[in-house]
N, C-alpha and C positions, 0 to 999 in steps of 0.2 A: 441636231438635237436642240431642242426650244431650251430656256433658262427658265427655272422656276424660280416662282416670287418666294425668298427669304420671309420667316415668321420663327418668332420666338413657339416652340411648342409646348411647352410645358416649364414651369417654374415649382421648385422642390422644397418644402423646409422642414428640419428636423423636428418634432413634439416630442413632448413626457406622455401624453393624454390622448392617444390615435381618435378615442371614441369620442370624448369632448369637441375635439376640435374637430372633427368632422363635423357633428351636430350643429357648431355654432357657424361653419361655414355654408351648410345648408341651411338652417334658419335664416341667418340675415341676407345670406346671397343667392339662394337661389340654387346653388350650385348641386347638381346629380353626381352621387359616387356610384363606383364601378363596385362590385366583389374584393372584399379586402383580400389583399394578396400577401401572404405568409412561408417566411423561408426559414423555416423549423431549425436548420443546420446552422445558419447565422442570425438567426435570432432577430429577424428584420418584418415587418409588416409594415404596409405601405395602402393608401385609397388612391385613386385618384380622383377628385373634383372637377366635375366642367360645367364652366357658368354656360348661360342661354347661349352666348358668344361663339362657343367652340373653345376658348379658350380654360386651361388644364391647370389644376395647381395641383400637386402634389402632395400629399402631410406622411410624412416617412417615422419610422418610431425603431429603435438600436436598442438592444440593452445593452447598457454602459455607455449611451449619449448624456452627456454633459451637457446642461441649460446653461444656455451665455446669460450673465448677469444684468449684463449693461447693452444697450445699443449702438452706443461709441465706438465703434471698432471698426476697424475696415472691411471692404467687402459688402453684399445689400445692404445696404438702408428701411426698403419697406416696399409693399407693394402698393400700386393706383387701382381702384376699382373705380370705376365711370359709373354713377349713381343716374347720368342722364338730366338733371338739372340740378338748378340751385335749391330746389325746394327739395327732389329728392333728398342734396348731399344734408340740408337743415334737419328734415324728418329721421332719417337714418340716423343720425350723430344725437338726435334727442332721443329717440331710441332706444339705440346700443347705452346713453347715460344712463337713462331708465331703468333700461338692464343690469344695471353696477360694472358695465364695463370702465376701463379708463379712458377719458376723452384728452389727448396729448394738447390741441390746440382746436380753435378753429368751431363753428364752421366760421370763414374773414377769408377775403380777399389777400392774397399774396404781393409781395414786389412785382412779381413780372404777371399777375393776372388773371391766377389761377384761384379759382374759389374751390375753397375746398376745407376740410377737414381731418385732423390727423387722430385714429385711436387704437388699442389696444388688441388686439384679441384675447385668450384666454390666458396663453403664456407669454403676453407682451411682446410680440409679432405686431409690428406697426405696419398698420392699416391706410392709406391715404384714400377720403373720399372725394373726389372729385364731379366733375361734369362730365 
């Protein structure tokens, strides 16, 4: 029996705003949602997103989810979308400013060499643009 190549398949994170942040994930990235899927008995609706990639994000929505206040905490950090160059991650990040999203840092060259950009989404879910 062959060994299949390990991949992250999907990344999950909880929102107040299913429909928002669907839309805004579509808008700036591209990303296809699936049929929202809705669990009436536990009060849960879910999309899932998939950029051109294959690659899946999830935006899940609970009632009685509590909004973390701060990004300080342990556990993710943010996620990386590959904008595919330096000009993309500049265009994108003036962009999204444009937009009245929050621009955390960037677009600047990092310590270790990573050009990129750090911002917001709608409920301050940190973004990193990268290459």
């Amino acid at each position: 029996m062959g060994r299949k190549e390990l991949n992250i398949e999907h990344v999950a994170i909880w929102v107040n705003d299913l429909e928002r942040m669907k839309s805004f994930y579509e808008t700036y990235f591209n990303c296809r949602s699936n049929s929202k899927y809705q669990n009436t008995e536990k009060k849960f609706e879910s999309y899932f997103l998939t950029f051109k990639t294959g690659t899946r994000l999830e935006i899940m929505s609970k009632e009685g989810i509590d909004q973390q206040t701060t990004n300080d905490q342990l556990g993710w950090a943010h996620i990386a979308i590959s904008m595919g160059s330096r000009e993309s991650v500049s265009q994108m990040t003036a962009r999204l400013k444009h937009d009245g999203y929050k621009i955390v840092n960037g677009p600047r060259v990092t310590g270790d060499g990573y050009y990129e950009s750090v911002v917001e989404d709608p409920e301050g879910n940190l973004i990193e643009l990268t290459i």
